[in-house]
Structure formats: C-alpha cells, structure tokens
C-alpha positions in Angstrom: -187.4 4.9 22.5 -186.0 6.6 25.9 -189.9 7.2 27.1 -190.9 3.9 26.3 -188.5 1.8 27.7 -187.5 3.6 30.8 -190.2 5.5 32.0 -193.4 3.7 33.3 -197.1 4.4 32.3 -199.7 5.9 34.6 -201.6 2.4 35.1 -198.3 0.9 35.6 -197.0 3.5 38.6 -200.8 3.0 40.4 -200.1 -0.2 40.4 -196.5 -0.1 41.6 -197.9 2.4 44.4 -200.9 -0.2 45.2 -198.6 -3.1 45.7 -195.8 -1.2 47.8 -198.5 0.7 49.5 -197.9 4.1 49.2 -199.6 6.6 51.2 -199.1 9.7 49.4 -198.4 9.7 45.4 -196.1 13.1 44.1 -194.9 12.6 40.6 -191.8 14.2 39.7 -190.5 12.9 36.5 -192.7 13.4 34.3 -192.0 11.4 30.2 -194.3 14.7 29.0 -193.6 16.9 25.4 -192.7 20.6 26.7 -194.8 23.0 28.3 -197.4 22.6 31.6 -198.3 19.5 32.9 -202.0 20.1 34.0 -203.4 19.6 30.6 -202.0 15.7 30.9 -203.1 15.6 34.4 -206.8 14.3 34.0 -205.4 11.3 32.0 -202.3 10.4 34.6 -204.9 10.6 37.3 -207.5 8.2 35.3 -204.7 5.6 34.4 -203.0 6.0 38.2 -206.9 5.5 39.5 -207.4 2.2 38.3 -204.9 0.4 41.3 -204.1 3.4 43.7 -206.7 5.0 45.5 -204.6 7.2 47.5 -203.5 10.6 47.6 -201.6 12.1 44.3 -200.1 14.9 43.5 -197.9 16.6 40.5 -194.8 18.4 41.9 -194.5 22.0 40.8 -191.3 24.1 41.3 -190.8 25.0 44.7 -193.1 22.7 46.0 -192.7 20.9 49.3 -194.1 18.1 50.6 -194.6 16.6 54.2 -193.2 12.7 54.1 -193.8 12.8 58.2 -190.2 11.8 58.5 -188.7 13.3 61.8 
C-alpha cells in the first residue's frame, strides 16, 4: 500500500517536473524491490519522457550533483 499511495509514478514525476519546470531531474527515492536500479531505469526514463524533456539522472552513492547554487 506504502508504494502506491505515497510514492508517485514515473509519468506522474515528468509531469510534476514539466509543470514546475525543472532544469535538471536526479531521482533519489526510488519505490524499487531490492537490488540495482539500472535494470528499472529504461522504463522510469520512458514514463518520465512523456512530459519532461530535460536532463535526468538516477543518484548513486556518493554521487554529487551541481544545483548552480552559490
């Protein structure tokens, strides 16, 4: 119940991102079984793809990301 009711689906975050405009996507929370990420990936990207055509990218430990914040 926990993933369906308070996590959103990948056509539903592209569209979130679309509508606030988002420059730069990085997911971090992912509602995945156990285990790597990258197999899922082609299918979050597909279902993101169909509002948000921006940049996306799945956060991996130790990561970093520049938000071009001073």
């Amino acid at each position: 119940r926990h993933l369906t009711t308070h996590h959103l689906t990948a056509a539903d975050l592209g569209k979130l991102a679309a509508e606030a405009k988002v420059r730069h996507l990085v997911l971090t929370h992912l509602g995945l079984p156990p285990g790597p990420a990258e197999p899922f990936e082609p299918a979050l990207r597909s279902g993101i793809s169909q509002s948000y055509s921006g940049p996306v990218d799945l956060a991996r430990d130790l990561a970093s990301f520049d938000t071009g914040c001073p």
